[in-house]
Residue, then its C-alpha position, 0 to 999 in steps of 0.5 A: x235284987x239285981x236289975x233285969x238286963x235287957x239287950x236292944x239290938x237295932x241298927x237306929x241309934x236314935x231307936x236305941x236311946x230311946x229305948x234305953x231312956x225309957x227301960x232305964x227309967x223302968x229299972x232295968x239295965x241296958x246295953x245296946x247293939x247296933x249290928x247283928x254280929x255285935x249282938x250274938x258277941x254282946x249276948x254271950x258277954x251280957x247274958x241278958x234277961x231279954x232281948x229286943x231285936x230289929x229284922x233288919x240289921x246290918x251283917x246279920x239279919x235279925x232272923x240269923x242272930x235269934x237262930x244263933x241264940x236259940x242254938x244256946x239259950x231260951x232266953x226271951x225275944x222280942x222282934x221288931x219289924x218295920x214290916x209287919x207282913x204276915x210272913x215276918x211274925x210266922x217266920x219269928x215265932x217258928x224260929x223262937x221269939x216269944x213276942x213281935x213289936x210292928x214299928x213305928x211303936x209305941x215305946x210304953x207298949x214295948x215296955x208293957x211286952x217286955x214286962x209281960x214276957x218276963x212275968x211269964x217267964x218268971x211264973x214259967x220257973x215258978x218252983x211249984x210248976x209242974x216240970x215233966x209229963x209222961x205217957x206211954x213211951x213219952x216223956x216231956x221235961x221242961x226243965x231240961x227242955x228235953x223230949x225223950x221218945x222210946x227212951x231216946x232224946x229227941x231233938x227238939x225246938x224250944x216252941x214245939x216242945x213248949x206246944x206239946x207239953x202245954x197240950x200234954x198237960x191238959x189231955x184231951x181238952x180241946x184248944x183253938x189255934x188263937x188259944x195256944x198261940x195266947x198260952x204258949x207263946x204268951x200274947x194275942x196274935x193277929x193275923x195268919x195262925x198257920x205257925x200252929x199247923x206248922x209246929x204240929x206238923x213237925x212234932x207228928x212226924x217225931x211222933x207218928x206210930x209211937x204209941x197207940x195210948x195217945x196222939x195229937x189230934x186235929x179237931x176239924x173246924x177248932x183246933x188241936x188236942x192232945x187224946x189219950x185213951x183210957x185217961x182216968 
């Protein structure tokens, strides 16, 4: 079985190899970057696994190199951030990364995330998963990542599509804003959870007066739910 490859992208050598030191001894293979350029260079070379990505790097910022790979690939993103603002992890997950690490860190817990993101992932593609959902007027493909509309695809970013489909697929069942942050995106998220709102917002202006069999609906005071009428 091949080694699962991992890209460290951060801008501290001494960070990098400890990194490395660690996830090599996990029984992963790891190449580093120090710079944001490098990184979208290496990424395309390497085709990692995962990816371990510094906010703050030199050239491109870590917000501009996930922007960048999300335009090619899903493959999954941890940031880290000396920050730890509120904003900064609202700002990752809308762009697409799947979890956020606050330095100074604990080097076993990155390896637990990663390990928990890549778990996910696998189970994600586990062939027995349920791929499509479909309503009047609505199809949601995760294997293709596509969202058709009135038989049109509609262009979508990876978590919205990840939010809908989740929401779809349990119809009618109300989920709070901490849940979906937990199931979809896949950790406990402390802090602001507006990135929910957010993310519904964008997916109700793709699909406002669709279709009068279904609708996302806000459930006031607890969160979200996807309502289909007449739902045998």
């Amino acid at each position: 079985m091949a080694l699962e490859k991992i890209l460290v992208v951060d801008d501290d050598k001494n960070i990098c190899e400890l990194l490395r030191l660690y996830l090599e001894k996990e029984g992963y293979n790891v190449v580093l970057s120090y710079d944001g350029e490098e990184a979208v260079s290496k990424f395309d070379t390497f085709r990692p696994d995962l990816i371990l990505l510094d906010v703050m790097l030199p050239g491109l910022d870590g917000w501009q190199v996930c922007r960048e790979i999300r335009k090619k690939s899903q493959v999954p993103i941890i940031m880290l951030t000396a920050k730890g603002e509120t904003f900064d992890k609202v700002l990752g997950l809308e762009l697409g990364a799947d979890d956020y690490v606050v330095k100074p860190f604990d080097t076993k817990e990155v390896v637990a995330r990663i390990k928990a993101v890549l778990r996910r992932i696998g189970q994600n593609n586990a062939p027995s998963d349920v791929k499509e959902v479909s309503y009047d007027k609505l199809t949601v493909n995760m294997t293709r990542y596509e969202l058709k509309v009135n038989g049109k695809v509609v262009d979508t970013p990876p978590k919205e599509l990840e939010l809908l489909f989740h929401l779809a697929s349990n119809p009618n069942r109300v989920y709070t804003r901490d849940q979906l942050l937990d199931e979809v995106w896949g950790f406990e998220y402390y802090g602001d959870s507006r990135t929910i709102d957010v993310h519904i917002k964008r997916l109700r202006e793709k699909l406002e007066g669709v279709s009068d069999q279904w609708s996302l609906k806000t459930v006031w005071g607890v969160g979200y739910k996807f309502e289909v009428v007449n739902l045998l």
